[in-house]
VEXKOLRO-418635 format. One record per residue (C-alpha): residue number from 1; residue in three letters; x, y, z. Coordinates in Angstrom, 3 decimals, padded with zeros to 6 digits, m for minus. Example, Ala and Ser with C-alpha at 12.3 -4.5 7.8 and 13.67 -1.06 7.14 Angstrom:
// residues 2
R  1  ALA  012.300  m004.500  007.800 $
R  2  SER  013.670  m001.060  007.140 $
//
This chain:
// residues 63
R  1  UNK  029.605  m002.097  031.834 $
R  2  UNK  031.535  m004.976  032.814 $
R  3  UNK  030.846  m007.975  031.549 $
R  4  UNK  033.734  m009.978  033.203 $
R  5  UNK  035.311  m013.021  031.406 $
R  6  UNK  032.601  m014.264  029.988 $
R  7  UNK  032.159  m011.162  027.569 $
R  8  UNK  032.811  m013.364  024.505 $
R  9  UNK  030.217  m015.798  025.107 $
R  10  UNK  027.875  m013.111  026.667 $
R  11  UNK  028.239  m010.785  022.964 $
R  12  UNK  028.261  m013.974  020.915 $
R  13  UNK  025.347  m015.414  021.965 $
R  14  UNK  023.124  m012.102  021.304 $
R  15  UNK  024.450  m011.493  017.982 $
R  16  UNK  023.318  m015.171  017.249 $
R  17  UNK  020.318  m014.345  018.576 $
R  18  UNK  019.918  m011.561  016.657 $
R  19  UNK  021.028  m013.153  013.430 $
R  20  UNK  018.148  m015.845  013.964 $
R  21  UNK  015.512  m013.169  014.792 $
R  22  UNK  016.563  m010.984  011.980 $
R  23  UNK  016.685  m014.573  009.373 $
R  24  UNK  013.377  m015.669  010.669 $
R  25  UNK  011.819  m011.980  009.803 $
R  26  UNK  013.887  m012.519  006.438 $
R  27  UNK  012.469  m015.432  005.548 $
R  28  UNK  008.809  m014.115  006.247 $
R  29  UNK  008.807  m011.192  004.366 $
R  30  UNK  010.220  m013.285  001.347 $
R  31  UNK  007.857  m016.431  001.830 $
R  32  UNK  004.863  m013.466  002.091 $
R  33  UNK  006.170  m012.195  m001.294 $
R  34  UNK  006.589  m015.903  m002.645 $
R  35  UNK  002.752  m016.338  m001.548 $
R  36  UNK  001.349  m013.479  m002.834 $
R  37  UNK  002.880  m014.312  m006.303 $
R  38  UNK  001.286  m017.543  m006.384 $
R  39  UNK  m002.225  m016.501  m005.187 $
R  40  UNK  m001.696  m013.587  m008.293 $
R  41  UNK  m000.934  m016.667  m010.627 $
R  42  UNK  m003.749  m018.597  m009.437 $
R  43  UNK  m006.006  m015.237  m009.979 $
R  44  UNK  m004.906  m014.805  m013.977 $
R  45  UNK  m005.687  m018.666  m014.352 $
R  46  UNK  m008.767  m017.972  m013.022 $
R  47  UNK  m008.583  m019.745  m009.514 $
R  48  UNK  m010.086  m018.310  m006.728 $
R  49  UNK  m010.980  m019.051  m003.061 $
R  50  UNK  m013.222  m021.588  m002.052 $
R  51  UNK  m016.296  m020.087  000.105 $
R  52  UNK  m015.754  m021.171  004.081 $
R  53  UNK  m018.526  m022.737  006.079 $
R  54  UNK  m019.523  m019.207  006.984 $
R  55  UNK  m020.261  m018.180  003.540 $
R  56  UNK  m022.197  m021.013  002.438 $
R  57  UNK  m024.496  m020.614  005.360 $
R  58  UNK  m025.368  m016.895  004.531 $
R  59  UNK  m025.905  m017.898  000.881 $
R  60  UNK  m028.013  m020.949  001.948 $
R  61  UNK  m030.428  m018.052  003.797 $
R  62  UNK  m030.118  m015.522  001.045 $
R  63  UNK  m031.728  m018.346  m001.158 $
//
């Protein structure tokens, strides 16, 4: 493959765009980790979720 003189530029600009893709699925997987340790610290103080509009309608008919 041939990639003429612009090969630099052509290789440089996917390995940045790599490096983004592969920082952005970095910085997922630790803000996921991040979340789940504060929705485990809100569980042991006792926190929990509030009910959605959903769930306060089927409990309005259950009563």
């Amino acid at each position: 493959m041939d990639l003429g003189t612009h090969a630099g530029f052509i290789i440089a600009s996917y390995a940045v765009c790599l490096a983004v893709v592969f920082g952005l699925i970095l910085w997922v997987v630790i803000d996921r980790k991040r979340q789940e340790a504060d929705l485990e610290e809100l569980a042991d103080q006792g926190i929990t979720r509030a009910a959605t509009a959903g769930d306060k309608a089927s409990k309005a008919a259950k009563a």
